[in-house]
C-alpha positions in Angstrom: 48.3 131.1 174.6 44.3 129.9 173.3 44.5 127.6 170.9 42.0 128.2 167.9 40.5 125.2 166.5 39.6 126.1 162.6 35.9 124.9 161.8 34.6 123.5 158.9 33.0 125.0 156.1 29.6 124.3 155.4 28.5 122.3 152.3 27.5 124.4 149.5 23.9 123.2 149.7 23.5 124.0 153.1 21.4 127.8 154.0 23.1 130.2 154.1 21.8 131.2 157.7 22.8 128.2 159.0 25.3 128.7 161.7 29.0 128.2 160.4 29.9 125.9 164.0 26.8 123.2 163.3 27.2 119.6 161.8 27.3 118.7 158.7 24.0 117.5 157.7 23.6 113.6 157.5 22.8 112.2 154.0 20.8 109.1 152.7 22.6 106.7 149.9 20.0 107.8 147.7 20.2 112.1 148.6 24.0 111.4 148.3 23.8 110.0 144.9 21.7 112.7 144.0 23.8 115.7 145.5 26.8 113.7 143.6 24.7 114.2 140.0 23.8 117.5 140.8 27.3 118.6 141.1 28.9 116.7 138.2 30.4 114.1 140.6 31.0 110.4 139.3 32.6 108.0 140.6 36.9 107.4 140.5 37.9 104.6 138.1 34.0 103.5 137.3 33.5 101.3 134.4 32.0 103.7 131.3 29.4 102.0 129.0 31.0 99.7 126.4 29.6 102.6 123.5 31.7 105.5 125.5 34.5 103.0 126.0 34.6 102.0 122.2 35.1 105.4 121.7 37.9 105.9 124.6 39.9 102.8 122.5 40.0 104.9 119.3 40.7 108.0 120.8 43.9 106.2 122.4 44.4 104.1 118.8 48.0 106.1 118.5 48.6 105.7 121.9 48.2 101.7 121.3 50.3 101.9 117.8 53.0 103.7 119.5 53.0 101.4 122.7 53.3 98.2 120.3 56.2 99.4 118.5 57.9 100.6 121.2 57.6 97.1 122.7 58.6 95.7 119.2 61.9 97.5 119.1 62.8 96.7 122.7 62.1 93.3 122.5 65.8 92.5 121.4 67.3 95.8 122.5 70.0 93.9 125.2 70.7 91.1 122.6 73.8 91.8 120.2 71.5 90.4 117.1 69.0 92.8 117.8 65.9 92.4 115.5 67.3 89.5 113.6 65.7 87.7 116.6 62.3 88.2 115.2 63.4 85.8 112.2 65.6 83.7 114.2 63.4 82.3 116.6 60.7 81.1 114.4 63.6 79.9 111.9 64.9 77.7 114.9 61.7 76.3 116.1 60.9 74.9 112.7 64.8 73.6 112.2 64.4 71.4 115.4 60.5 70.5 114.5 62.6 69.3 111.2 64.9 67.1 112.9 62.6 65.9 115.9 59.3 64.9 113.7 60.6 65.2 110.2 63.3 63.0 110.0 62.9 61.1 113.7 59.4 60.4 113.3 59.2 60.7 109.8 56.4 62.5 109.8 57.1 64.0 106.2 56.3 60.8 104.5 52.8 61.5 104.3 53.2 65.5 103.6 54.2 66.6 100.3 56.3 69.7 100.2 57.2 69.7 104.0 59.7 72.0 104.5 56.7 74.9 103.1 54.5 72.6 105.2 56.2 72.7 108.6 57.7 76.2 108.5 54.3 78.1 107.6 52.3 76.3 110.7 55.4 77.3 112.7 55.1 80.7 112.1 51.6 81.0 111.9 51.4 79.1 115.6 54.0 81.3 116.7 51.7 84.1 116.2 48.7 83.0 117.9 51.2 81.5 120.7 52.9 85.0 121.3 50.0 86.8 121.5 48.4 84.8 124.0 51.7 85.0 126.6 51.8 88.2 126.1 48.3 89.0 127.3 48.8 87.2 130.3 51.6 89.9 131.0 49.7 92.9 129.6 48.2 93.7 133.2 50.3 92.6 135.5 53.3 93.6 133.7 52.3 97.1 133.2 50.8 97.6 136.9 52.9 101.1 136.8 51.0 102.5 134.2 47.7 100.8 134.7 47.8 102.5 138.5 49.3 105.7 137.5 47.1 107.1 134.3 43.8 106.2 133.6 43.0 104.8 130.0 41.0 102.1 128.7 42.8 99.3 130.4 41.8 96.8 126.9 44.7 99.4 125.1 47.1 97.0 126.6 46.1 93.5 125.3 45.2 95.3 122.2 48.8 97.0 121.7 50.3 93.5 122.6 48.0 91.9 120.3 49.5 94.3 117.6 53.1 94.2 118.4 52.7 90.2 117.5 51.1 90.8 114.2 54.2 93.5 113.7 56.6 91.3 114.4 54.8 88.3 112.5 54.6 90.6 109.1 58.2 91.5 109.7 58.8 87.9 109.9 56.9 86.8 106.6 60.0 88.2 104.6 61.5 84.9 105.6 58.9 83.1 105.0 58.5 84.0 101.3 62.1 83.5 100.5 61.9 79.7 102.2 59.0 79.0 100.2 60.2 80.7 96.9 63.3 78.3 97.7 61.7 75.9 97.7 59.4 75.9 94.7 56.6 77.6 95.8 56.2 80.6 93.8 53.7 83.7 94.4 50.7 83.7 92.9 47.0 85.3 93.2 46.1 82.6 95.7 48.8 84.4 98.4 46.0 87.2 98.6 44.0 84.6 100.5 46.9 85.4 103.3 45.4 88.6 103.8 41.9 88.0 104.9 43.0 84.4 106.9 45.6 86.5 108.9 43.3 89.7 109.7 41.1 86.8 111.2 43.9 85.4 112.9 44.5 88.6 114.2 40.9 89.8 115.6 41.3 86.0 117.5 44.4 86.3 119.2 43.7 89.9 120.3 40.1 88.3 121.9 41.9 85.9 123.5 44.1 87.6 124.5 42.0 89.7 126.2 40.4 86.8 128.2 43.7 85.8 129.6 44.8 89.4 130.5 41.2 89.6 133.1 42.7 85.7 134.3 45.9 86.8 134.7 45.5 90.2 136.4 43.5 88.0 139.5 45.8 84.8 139.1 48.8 85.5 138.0 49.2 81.9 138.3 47.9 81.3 134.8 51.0 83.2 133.3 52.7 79.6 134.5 50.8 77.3 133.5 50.4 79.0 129.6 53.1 77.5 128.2 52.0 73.8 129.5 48.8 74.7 128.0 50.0 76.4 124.6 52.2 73.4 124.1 49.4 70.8 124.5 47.4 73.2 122.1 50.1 73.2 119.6 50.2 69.8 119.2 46.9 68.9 118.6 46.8 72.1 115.7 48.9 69.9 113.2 51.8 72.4 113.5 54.4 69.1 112.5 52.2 66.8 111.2 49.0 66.8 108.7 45.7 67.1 110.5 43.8 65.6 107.0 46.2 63.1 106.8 45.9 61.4 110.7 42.1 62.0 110.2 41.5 59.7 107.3 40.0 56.5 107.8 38.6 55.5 111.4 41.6 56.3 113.5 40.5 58.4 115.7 36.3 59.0 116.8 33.9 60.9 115.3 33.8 64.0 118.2 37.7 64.1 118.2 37.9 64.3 114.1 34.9 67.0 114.9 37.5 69.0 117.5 40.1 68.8 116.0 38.9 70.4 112.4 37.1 72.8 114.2 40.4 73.5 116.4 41.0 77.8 115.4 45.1 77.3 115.2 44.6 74.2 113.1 41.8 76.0 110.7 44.3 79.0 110.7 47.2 77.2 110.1 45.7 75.5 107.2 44.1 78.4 105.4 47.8 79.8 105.3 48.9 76.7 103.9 46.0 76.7 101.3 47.0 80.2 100.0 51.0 79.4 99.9 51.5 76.6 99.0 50.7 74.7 95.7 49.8 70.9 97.1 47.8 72.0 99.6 44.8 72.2 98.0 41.3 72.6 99.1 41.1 68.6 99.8 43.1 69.2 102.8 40.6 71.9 104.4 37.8 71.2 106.7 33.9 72.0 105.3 33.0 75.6 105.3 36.3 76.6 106.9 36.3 80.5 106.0 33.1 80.3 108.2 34.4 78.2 110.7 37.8 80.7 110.8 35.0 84.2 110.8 33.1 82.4 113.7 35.9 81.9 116.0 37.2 85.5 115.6 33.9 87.2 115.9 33.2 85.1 119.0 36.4 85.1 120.4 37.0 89.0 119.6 33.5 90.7 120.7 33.5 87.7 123.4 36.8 88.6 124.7 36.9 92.3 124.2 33.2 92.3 126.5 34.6 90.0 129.1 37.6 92.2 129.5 35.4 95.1 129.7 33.2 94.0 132.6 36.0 94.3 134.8 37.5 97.4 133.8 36.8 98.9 137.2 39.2 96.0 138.7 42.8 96.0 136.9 45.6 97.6 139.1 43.5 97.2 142.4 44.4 95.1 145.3 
């Protein structure tokens, strides 16, 4: 029996007398790149411009809505609470920050109206907290996805992002009636809430974002985030009063300087300044609203860029 060895076809450009048995012809980078755009051809998983990719995000924006509630309601799907977690958590952070600085440390002898106090920077931290562990995650926790479809890769920070400001609005329920309990009643300054968490919101989701590029090529930083978070936390007057430990010449000039500048300590307080009645503008650093617009503009266009330039990257290796 001969055994037929099937041969090649030609490349399209090549003449059509050309004999069907000879070589393929030998290209240049450059004549390669060329034949490529003559042809339509672009190169698998290259990063588009950051216009087309804009646009890429909101064509996906129900893609993102629909991936952050679906995280949302399986959060607490195994636990026999469910949902009620959502409140619970915050609820029992702020019960042992009582206990530990309140009454330990006595820390709410300089704070009037504590309980508000202490409860609102819980669960205004916890916001900006969540959303940053769960950008370290949003990468290499979704490595199925990320190497099986292709889609802006920043959809998944961004859903994160949003499935903490869900779960933060559906916690503000609680919030109201512990502040309504205890004397702080609504009134037009709570529309000041608004505007200070959107902030909060477009600087968590930048963050956010930064982590997520760190994380994806160390995963290491998804264990040391909670060391850091927790230094963070401390030094954002979440249990104790930030104007208060400030006044006077306690501490130097650059560390006052740091720490009203802080972003969790500036958004912390401008909740505090809307809700509740003895926090008045005293207690907030100079030109805070711009302070709180700088640090989300930077922090989101910042972030959202640096996750961009390495689009090309996530889910390889």
């Amino acid at each position: 029996m001969v055994s037929q060895t099937a041969t090649p076809a030609a490349p399209a450009d090549t003449p059509a007398d050309t004999p069907a048995d000879a070589p393929f012809p030998v290209y240049a980078p450059g004549e390669l790149a060329a034949l490529a755009a003559r042809h339509g051809l672009t190169m698998s998983g290259a990063r588009p411009s950051l216009t087309a990719y804009v646009r890429q995000l909101w064509g996906r924006r129900h893609f993102i809505t629909a991936f952050a509630t679906a995280k949302l309601t399986a959060q607490y799907s195994q636990a026999k609470l469910g949902q009620i977690w959502q409140i619970m958590t915050p609820l029992l952070n702020a019960t042992v920050y009582y206990f530990i600085f309140g009454v330990l440390m006595n820390t709410k002898r300089n704070v009037e109206d504590f309980v508000p106090f202490l409860v609102t920077g819980v669960f205004i931290w916890t916001f900006t907290s969540s959303s940053i562990t769960a950008g370290t995650r949003a990468i290499s926790g979704n490595l199925g996805l990320v190497r099986a479809l292709h889609f802006p890769r920043a959809s998944l920070p961004i859903a994160l992002a949003l499935q903490q400001l869900q779960q933060l609005l559906f916690s503000l329920g609680a919030l109201v009636l512990i502040l309504v309990g205890f004397g702080q009643f609504p009134k037009p300054s709570w529309l000041l809430a608004v505007p200070a968490l959107l902030l909060q919101a477009v600087f968590n989701t930048g963050v956010s974002m930064v982590v997520a590029r760190l994380a994806a090529r160390t995963p290491d930083i998804a264990q040391l985030m909670p060391f850091l978070l927790r230094t963070w936390m401390y030094a954002s007057g979440v249990m104790w009063s930030v104007d208060t430990m400030l006044k006077g010449d306690r501490v130097p000039h650059a560390v006052m300087v740091l720490l009203e500048c802080n972003p969790a300590a500036v958004f912390i307080d401008l909740m505090r300044f809307a809700l509740i009645d003895s926090f008045g503008a005293s207690h907030l650093p100079p030109h805070v609203w711009a302070i709180a617009a700088g640090w989300a503009l930077v922090c989101g266009i910042g972030g959202f860029v640096y996750f961009w330039q390495a689009e090309e990257r996530y889910g390889r290796g």
